[in-house]
VEXPAPA-623796 format. One record per atom (N, C-alpha, C, O): atom name; x negated, y, z; residue number from 0. Coordinates in nm, 2 decimals, decimal comma. Atoms other than C-alpha are relative to their C-alpha. Layout:
["CA" [X Y Z] NUM]
...
! end
This chain:
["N" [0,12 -0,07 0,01] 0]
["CA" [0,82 -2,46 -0,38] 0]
["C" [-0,07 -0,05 -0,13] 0]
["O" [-0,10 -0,17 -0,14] 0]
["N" [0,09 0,03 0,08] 1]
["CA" [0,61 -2,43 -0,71] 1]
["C" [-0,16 -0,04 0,03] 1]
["O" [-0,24 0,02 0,09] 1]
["N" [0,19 0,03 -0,03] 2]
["CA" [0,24 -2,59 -0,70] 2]
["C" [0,01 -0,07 -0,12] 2]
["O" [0,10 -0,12 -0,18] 2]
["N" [0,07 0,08 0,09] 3]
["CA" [0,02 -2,71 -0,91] 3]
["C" [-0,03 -0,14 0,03] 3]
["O" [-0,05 -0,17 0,15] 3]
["N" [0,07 0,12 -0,09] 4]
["CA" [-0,07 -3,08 -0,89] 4]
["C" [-0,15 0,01 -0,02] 4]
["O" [-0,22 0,08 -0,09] 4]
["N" [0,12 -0,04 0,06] 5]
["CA" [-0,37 -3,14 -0,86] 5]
["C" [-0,04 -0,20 0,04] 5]
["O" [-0,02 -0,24 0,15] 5]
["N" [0,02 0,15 0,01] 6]
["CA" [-0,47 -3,56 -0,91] 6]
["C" [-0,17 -0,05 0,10] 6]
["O" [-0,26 -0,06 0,02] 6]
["N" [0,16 0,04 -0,03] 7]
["CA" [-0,81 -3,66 -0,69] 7]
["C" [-0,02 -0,20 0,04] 7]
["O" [0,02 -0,29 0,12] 7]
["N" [0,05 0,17 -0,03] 8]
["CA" [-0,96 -4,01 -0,75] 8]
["C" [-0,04 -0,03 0,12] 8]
["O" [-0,09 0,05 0,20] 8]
["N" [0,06 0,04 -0,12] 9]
["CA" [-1,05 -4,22 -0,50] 9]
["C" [0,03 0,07 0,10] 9]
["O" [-0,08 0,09 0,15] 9]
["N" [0,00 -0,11 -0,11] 10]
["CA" [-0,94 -4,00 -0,24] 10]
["C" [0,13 -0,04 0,00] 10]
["O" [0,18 -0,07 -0,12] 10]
["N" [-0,15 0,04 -0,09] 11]
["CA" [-0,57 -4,10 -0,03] 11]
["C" [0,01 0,14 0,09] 11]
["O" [-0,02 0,14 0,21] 11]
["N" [-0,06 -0,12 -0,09] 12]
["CA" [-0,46 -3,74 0,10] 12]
["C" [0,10 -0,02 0,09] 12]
["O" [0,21 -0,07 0,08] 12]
["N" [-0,14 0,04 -0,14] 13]
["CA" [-0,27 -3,75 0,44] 13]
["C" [-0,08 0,16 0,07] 13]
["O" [-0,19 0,22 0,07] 13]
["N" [0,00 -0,12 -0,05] 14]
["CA" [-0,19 -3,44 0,65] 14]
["C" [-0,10 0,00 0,08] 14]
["O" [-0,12 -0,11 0,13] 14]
["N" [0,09 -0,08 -0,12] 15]
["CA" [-0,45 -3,27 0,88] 15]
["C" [-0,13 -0,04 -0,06] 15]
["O" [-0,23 -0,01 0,00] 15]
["N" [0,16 0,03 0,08] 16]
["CA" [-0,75 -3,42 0,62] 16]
["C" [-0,08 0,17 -0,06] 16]
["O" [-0,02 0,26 -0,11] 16]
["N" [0,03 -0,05 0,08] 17]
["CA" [-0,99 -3,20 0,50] 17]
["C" [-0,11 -0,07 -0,12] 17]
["O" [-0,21 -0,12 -0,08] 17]
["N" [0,06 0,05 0,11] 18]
["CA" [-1,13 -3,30 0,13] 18]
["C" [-0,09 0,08 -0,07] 18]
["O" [-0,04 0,18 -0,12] 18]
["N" [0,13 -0,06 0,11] 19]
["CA" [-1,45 -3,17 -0,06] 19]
["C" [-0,03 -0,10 -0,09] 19]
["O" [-0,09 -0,21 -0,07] 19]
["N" [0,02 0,04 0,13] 20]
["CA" [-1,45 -3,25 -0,41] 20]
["C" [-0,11 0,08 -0,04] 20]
["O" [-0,12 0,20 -0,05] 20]
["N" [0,11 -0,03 0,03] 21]
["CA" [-1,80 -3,25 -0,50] 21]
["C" [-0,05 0,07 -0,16] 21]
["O" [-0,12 0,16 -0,20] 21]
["N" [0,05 -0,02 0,16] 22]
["CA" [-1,82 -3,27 -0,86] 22]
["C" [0,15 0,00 -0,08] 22]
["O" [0,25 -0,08 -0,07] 22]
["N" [-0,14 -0,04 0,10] 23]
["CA" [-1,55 -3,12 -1,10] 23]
["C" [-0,03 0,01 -0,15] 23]
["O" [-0,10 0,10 -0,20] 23]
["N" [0,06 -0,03 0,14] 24]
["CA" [-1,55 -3,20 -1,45] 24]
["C" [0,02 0,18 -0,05] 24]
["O" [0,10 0,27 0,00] 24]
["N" [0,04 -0,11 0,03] 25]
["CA" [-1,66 -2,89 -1,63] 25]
["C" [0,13 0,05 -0,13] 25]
["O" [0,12 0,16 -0,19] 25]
["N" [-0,11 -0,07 0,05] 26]
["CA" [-1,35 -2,85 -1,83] 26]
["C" [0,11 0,04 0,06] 26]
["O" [0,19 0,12 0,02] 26]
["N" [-0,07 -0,02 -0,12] 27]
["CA" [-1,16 -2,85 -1,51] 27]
["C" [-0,05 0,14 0,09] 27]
["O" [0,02 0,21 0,16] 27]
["N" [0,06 -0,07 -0,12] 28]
["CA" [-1,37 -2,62 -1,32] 28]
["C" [0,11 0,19 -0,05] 28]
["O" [0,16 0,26 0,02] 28]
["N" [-0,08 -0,14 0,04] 29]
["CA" [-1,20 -2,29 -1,51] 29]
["C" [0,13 -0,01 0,05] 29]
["O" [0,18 0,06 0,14] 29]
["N" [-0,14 0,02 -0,02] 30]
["CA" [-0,87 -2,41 -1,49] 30]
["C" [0,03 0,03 0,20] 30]
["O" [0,10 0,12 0,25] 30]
["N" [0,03 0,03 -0,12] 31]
["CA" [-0,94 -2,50 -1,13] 31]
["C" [-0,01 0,14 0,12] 31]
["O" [0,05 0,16 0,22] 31]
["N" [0,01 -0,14 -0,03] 32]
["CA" [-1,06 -2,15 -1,07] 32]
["C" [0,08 0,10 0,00] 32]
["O" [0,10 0,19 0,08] 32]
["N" [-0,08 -0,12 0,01] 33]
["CA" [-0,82 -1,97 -1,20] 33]
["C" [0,20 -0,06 0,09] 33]
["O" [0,30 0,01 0,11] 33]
["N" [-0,11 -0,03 -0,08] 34]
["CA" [-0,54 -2,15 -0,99] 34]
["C" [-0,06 0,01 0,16] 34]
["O" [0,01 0,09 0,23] 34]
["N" [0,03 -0,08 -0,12] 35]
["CA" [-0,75 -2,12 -0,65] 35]
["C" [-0,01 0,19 0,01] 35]
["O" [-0,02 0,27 0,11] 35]
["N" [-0,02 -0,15 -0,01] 36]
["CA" [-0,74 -1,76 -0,77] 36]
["C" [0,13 0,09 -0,02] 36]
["O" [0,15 0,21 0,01] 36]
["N" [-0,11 -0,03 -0,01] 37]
["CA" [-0,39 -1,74 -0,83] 37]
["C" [0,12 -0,05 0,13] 37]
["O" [0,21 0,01 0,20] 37]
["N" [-0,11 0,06 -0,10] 38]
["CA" [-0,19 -1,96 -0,61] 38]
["C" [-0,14 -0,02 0,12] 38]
["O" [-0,26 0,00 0,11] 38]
["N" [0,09 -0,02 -0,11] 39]
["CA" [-0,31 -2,03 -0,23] 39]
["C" [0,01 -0,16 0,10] 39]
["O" [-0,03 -0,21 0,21] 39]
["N" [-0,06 0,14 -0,06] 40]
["CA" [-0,15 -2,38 -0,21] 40]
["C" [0,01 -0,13 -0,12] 40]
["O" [0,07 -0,10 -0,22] 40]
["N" [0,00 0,15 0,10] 41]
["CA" [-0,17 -2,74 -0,43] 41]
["C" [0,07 -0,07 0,02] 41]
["O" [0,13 -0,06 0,13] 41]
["N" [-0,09 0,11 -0,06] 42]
["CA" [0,03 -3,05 -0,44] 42]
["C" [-0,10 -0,08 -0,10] 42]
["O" [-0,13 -0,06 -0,22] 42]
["N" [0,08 0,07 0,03] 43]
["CA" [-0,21 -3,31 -0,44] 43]
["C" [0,03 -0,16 0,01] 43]
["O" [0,11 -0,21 0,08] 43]
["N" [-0,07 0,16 0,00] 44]
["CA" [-0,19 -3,69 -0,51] 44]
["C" [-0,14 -0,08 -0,05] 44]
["O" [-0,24 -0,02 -0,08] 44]
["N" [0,10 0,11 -0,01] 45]
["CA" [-0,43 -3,97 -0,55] 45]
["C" [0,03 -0,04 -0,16] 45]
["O" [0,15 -0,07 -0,19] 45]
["N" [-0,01 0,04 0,12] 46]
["CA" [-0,51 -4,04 -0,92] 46]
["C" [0,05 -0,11 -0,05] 46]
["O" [0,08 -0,13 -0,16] 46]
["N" [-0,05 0,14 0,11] 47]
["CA" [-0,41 -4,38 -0,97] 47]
["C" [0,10 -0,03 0,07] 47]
["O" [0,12 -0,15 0,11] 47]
["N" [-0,14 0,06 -0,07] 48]
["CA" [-0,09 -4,38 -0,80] 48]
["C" [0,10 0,07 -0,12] 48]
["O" [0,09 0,19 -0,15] 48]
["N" [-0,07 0,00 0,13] 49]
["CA" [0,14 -4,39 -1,11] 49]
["C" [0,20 0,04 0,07] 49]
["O" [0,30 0,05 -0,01] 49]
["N" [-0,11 -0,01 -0,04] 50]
["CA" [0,46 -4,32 -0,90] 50]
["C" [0,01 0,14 0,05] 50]
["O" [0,11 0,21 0,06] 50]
["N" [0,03 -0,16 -0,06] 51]
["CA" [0,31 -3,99 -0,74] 51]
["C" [0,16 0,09 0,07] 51]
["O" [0,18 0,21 0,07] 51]
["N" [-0,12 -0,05 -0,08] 52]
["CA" [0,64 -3,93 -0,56] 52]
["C" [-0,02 0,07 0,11] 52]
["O" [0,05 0,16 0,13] 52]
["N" [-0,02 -0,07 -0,08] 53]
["CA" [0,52 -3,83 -0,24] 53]
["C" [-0,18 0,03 0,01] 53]
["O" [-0,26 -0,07 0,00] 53]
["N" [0,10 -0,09 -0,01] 54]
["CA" [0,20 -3,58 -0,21] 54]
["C" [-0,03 0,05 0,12] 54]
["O" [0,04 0,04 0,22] 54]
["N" [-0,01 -0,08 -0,13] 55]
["CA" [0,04 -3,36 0,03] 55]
["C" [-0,05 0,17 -0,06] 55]
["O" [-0,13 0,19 -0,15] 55]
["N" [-0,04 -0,10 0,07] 56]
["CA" [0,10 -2,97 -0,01] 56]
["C" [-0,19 0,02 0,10] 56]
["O" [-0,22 -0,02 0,21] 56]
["N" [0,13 -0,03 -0,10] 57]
["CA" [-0,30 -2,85 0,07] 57]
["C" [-0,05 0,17 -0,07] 57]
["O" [-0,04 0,25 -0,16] 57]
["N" [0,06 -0,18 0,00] 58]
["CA" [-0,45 -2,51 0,10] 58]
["C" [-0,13 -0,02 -0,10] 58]
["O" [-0,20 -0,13 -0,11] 58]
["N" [0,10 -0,06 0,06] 59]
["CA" [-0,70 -2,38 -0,10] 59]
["C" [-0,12 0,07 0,08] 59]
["O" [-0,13 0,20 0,07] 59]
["N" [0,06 -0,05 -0,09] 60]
["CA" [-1,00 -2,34 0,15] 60]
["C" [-0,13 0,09 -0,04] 60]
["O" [-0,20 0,17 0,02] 60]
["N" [0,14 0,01 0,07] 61]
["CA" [-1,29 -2,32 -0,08] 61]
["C" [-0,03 0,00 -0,11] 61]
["O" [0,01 -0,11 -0,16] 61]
["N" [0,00 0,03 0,09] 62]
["CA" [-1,40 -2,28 -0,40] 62]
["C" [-0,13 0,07 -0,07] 62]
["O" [-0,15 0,19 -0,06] 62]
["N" [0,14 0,00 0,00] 63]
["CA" [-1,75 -2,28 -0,52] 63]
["C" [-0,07 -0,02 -0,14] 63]
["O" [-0,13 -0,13 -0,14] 63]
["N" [0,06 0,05 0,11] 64]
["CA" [-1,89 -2,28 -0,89] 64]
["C" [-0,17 0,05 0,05] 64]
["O" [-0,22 0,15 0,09] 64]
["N" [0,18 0,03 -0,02] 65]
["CA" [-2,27 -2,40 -0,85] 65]
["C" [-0,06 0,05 -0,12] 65]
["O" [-0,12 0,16 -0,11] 65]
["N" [0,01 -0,04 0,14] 66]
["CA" [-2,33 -2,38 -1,24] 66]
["C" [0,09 -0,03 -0,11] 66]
["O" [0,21 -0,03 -0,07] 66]
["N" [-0,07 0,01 0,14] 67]
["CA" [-2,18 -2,44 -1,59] 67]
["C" [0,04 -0,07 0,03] 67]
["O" [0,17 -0,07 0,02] 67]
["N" [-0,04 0,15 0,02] 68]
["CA" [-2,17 -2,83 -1,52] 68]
["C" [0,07 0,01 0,18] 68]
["O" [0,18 -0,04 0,18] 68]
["N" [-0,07 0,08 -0,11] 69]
["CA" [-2,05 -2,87 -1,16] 69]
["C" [0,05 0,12 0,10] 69]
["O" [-0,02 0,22 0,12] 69]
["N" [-0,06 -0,04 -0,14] 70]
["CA" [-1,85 -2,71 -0,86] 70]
["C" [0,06 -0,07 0,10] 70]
["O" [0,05 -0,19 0,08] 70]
["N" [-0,07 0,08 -0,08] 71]
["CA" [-1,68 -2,82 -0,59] 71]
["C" [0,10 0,13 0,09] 71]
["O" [0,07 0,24 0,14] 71]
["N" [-0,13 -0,02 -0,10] 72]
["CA" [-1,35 -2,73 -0,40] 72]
["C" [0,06 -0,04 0,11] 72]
["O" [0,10 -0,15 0,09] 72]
["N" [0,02 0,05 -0,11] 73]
["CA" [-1,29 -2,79 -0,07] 73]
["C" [0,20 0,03 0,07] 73]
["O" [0,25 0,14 0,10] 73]
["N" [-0,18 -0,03 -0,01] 74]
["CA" [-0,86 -2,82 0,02] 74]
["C" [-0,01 -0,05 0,14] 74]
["O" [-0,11 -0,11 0,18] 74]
["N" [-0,04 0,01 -0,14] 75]
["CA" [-0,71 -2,85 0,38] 75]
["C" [0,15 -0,05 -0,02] 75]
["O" [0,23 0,04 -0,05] 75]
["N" [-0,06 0,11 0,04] 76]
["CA" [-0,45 -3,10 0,34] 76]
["C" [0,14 0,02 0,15] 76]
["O" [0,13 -0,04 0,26] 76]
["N" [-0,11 -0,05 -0,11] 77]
["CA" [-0,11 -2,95 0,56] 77]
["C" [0,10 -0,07 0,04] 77]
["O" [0,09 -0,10 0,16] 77]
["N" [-0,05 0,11 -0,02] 78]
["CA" [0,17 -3,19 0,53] 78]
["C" [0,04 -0,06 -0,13] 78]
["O" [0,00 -0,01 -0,24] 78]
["N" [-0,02 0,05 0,08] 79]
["CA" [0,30 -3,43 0,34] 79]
["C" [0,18 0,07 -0,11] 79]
["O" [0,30 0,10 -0,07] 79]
["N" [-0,14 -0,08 0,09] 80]
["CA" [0,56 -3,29 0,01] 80]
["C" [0,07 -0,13 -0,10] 80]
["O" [0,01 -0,24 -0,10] 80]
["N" [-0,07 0,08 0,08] 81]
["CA" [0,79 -3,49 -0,22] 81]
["C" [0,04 0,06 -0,15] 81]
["O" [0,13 0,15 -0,14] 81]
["N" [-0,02 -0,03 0,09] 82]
["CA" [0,81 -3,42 -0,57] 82]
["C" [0,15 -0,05 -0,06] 82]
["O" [0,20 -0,16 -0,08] 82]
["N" [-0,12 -0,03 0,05] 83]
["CA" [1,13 -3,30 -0,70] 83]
["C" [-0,02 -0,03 -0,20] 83]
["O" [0,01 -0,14 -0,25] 83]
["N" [0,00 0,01 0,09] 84]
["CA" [1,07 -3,26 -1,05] 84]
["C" [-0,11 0,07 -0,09] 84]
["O" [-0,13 0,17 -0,03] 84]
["N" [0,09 -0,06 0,08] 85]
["CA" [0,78 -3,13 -1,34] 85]
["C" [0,05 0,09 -0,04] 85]
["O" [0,16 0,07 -0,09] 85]
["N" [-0,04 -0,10 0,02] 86]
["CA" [0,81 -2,78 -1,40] 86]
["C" [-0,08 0,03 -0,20] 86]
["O" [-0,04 0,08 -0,31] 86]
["N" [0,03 -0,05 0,12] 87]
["CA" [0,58 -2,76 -1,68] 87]
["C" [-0,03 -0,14 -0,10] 87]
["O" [0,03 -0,24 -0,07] 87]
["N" [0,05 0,08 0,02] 88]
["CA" [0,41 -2,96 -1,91] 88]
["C" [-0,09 -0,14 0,09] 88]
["O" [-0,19 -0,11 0,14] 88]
["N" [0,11 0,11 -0,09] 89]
["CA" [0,26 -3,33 -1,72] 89]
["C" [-0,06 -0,06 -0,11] 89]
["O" [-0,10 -0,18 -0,09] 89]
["N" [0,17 0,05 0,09] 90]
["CA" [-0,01 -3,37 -2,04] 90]
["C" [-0,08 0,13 0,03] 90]
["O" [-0,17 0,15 -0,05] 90]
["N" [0,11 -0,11 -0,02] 91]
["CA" [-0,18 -3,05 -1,91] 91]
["C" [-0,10 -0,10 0,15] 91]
["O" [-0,07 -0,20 0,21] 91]
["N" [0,11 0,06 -0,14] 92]
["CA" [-0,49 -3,12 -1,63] 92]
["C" [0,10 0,03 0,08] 92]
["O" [0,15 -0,08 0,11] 92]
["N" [-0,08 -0,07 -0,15] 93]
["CA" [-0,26 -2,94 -1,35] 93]
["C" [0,08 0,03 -0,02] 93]
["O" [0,08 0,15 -0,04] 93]
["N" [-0,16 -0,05 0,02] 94]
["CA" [0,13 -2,92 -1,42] 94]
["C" [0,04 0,05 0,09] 94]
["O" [-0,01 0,00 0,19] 94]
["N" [-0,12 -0,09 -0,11] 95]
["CA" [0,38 -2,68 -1,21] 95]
["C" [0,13 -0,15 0,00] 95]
["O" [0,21 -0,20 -0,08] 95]
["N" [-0,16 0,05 -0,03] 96]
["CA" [0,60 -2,90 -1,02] 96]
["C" [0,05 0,11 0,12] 96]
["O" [0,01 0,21 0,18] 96]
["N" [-0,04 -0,02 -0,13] 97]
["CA" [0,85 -2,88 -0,77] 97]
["C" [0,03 -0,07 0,12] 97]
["O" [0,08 -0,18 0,11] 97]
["N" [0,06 0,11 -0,10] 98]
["CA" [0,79 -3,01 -0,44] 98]
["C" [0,10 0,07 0,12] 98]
["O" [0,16 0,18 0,10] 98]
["N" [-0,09 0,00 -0,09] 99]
["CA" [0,98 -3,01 -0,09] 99]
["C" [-0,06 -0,04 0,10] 99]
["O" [-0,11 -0,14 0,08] 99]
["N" [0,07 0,06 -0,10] 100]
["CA" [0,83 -3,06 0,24] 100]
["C" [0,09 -0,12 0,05] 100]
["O" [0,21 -0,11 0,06] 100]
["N" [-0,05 0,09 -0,03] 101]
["CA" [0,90 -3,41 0,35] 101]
["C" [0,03 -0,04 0,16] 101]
["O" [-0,06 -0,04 0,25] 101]
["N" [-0,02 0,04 -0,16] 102]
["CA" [1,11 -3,51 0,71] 102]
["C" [-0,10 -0,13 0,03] 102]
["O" [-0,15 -0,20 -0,05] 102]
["N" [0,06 0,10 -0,05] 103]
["CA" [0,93 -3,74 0,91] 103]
["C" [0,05 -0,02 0,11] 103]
["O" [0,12 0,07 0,14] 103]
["N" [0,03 0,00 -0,12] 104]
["CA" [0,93 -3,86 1,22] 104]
["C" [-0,01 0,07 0,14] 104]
["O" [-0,12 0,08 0,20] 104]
["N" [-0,01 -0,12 -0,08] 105]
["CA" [1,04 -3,61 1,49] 105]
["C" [-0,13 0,04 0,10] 105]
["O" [-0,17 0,16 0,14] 105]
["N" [0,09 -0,03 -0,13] 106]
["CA" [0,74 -3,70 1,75] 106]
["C" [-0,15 0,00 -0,13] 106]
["O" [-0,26 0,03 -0,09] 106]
["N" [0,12 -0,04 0,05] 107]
["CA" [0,49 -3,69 1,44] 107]
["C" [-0,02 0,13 0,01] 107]
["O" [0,06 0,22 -0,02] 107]
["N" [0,02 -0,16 -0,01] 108]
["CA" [0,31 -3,37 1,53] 108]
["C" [-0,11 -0,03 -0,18] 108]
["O" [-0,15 0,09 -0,19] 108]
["N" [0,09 -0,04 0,12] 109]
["CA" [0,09 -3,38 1,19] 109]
["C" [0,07 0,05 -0,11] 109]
["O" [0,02 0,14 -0,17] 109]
["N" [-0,10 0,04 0,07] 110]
["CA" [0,41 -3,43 0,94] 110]
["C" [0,12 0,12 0,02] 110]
["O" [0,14 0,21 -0,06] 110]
["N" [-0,07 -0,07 -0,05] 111]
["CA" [0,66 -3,28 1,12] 111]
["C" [0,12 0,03 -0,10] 111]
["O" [0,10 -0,01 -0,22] 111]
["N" [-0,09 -0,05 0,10] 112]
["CA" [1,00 -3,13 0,94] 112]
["C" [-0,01 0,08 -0,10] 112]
["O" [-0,12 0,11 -0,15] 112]
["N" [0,04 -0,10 0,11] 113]
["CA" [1,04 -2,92 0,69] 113]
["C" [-0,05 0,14 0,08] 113]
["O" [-0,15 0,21 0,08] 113]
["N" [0,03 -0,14 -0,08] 114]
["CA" [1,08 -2,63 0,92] 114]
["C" [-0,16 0,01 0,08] 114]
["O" [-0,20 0,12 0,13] 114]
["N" [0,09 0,00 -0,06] 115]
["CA" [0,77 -2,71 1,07] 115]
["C" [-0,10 0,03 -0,07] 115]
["O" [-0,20 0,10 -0,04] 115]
["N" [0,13 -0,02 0,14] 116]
["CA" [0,58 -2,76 0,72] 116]
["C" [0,02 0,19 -0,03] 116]
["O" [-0,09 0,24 -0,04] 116]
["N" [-0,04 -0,11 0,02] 117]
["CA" [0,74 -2,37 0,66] 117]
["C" [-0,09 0,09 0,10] 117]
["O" [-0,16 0,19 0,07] 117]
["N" [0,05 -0,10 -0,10] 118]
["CA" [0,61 -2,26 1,02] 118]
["C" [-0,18 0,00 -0,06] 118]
["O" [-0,24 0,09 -0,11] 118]
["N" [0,15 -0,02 0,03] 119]
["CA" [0,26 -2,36 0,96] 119]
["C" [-0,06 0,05 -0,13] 119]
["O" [-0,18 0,05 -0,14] 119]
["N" [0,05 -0,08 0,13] 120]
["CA" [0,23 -2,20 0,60] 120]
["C" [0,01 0,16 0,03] 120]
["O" [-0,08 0,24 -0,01] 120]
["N" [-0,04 -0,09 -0,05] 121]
["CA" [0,41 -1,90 0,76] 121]
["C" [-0,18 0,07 0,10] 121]
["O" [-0,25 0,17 0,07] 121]
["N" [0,11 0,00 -0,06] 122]
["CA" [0,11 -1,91 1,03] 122]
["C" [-0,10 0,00 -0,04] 122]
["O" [-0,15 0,09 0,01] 122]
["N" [0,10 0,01 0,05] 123]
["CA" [-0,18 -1,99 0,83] 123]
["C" [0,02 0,17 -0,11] 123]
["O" [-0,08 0,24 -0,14] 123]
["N" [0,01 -0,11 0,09] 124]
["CA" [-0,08 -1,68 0,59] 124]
["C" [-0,02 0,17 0,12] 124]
["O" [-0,07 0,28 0,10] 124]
["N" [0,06 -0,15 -0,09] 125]
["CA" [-0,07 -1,42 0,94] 125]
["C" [-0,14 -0,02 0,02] 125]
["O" [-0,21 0,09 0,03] 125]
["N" [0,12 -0,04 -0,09] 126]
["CA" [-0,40 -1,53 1,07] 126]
["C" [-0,05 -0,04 -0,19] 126]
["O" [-0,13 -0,14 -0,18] 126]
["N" [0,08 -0,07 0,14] 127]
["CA" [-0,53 -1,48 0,67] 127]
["C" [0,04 0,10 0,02] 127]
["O" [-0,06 0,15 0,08] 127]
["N" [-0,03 -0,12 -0,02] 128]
["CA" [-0,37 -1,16 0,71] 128]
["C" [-0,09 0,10 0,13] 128]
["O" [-0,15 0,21 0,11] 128]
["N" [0,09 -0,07 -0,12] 129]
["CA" [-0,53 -1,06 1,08] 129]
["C" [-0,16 -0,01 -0,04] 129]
["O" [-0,23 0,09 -0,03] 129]
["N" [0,17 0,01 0,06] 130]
["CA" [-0,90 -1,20 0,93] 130]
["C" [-0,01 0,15 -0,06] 130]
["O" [-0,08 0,24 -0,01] 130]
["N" [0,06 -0,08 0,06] 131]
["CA" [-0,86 -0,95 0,68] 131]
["C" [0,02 0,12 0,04] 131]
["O" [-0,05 0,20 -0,03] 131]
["N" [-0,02 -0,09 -0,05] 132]
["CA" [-0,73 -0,67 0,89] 132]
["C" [0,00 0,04 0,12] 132]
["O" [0,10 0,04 0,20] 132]
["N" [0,07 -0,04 -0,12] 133]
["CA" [-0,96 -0,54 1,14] 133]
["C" [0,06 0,12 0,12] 133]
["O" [0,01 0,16 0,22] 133]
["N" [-0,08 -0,07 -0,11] 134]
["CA" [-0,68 -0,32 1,30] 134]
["C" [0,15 -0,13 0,05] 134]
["O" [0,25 -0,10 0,11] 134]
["N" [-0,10 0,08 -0,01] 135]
["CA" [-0,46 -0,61 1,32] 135]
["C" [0,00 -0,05 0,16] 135]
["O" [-0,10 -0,11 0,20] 135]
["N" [0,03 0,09 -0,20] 136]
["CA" [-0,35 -0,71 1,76] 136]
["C" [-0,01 -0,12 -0,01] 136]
["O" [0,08 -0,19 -0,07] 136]
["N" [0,02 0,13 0,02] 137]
["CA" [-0,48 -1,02 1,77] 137]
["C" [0,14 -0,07 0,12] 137]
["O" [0,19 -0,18 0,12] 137]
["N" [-0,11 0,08 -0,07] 138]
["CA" [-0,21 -1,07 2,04] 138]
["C" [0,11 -0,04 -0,06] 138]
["O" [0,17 -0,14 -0,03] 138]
["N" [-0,09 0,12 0,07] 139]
["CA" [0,05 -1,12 1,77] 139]
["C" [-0,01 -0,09 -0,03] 139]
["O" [0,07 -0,19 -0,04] 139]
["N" [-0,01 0,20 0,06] 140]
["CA" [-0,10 -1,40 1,68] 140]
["C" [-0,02 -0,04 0,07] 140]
["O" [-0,06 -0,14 0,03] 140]
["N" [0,05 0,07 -0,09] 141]
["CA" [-0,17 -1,53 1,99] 141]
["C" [0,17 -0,03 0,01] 141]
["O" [0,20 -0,15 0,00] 141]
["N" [-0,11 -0,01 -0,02] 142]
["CA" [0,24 -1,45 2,05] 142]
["C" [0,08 -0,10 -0,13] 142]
["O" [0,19 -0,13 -0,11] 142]
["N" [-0,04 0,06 0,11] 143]
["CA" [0,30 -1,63 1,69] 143]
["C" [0,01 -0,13 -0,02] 143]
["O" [0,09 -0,20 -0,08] 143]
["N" [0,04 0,13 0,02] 144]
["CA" [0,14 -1,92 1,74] 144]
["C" [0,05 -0,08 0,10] 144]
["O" [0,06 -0,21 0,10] 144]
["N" [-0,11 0,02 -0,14] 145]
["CA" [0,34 -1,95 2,06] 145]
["C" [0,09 -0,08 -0,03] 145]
["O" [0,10 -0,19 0,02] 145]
["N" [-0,10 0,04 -0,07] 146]
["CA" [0,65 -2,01 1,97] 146]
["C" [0,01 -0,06 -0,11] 146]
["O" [-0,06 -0,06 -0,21] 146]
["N" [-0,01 0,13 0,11] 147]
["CA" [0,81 -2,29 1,76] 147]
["C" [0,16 0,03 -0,06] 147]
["O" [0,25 -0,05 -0,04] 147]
["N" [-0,15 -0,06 0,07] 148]
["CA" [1,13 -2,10 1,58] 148]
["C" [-0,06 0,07 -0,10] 148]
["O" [-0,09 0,19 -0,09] 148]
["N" [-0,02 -0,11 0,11] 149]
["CA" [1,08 -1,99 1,27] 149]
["C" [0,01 0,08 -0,05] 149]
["O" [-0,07 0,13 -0,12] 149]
["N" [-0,10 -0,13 0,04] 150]
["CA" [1,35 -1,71 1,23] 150]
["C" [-0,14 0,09 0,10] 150]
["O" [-0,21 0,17 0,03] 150]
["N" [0,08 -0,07 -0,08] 151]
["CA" [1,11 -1,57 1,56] 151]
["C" [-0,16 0,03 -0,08] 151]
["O" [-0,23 0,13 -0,06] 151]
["N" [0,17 -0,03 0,02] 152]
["CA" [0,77 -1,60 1,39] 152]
["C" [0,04 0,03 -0,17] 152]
["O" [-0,06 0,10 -0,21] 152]
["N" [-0,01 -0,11 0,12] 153]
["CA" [0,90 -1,47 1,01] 153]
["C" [0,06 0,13 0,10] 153]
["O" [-0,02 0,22 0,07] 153]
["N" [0,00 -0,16 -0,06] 154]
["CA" [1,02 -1,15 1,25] 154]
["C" [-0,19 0,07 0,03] 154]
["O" [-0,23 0,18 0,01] 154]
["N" [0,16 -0,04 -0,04] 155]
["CA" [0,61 -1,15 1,36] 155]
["C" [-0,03 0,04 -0,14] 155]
["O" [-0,07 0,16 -0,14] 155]
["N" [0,02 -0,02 0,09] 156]
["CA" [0,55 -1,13 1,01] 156]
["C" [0,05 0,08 -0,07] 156]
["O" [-0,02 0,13 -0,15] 156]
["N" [-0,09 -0,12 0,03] 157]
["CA" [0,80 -0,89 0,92] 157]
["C" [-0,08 0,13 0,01] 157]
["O" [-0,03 0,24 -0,01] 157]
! end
């Protein structure tokens, strides 16, 4: 999966967090904007961790320019990803890597497998879908969110 990184000081991302970054430097905040307006997902890592191997893949919940000097972005923090390799430049603010959802622990429910990290992006993108589409049965999603196969809930989406 392509994402952007995206580096936040002081701040230790772990799955099921949600993060509000208050203040964004102002050469940041464009950049910033224009990937919550493009992509719908990040790979985030803790600024002073110099090995940044394992990340967490976070949604794009929020994104808020106040004025010229400050915004803030507000991410939902899904599971934990493992960085494969830099797709683009890593002297830019936000490089394209590529990232992988990480196995864990079978009885972690926050973590969970890959297939799991897959279901819940799958999920989160129908019920964005039903929000925005006021003919949409809400019993699919009630039926989506149901079941825990995959192949079954990309057919709901289908």
């Amino acid at each position: 999966m392509e994402l952007h990184k995206v580096a936040l000081k002081d701040v230790v991302p772990f799955p099921s967090m949600i993060i509000n970054v208050a203040s964004i430097d102002v050469s940041d905040s464009d950049i910033i904007q224009k990937i919550a307006a493009n992509y719908k997902y990040v790979y985030l890592v803790t600024e002073n961790d110099s090995e940044e191997k394992i990340g967490v893949l976070a949604n794009i919940k929020q994104f808020a320019k106040i004025s010229n000097l400050t915004c803030t972005i507000t991410f939902e923090c899904i599971c934990r990803m493992r960085k494969i390799r830099t797709l683009s430049n890593d002297k830019v603010s936000y490089p394209l890597i590529l990232a992988e959802p990480v196995y864990e622990k079978a009885f972690d429910r926050l973590s969970g497998s890959k297939y799991e990290a897959y279901r819940r992006m799958l999920l989160d993108a129908l019920r964005t879908y039903a929000d925005t589409d006021t003919t949409f049965d809400r019993k699919i999603l009630s039926k989506a969110e149901a079941t825990k196969d995959i192949g079954v809930l990309s057919d709901f989406i289908a």
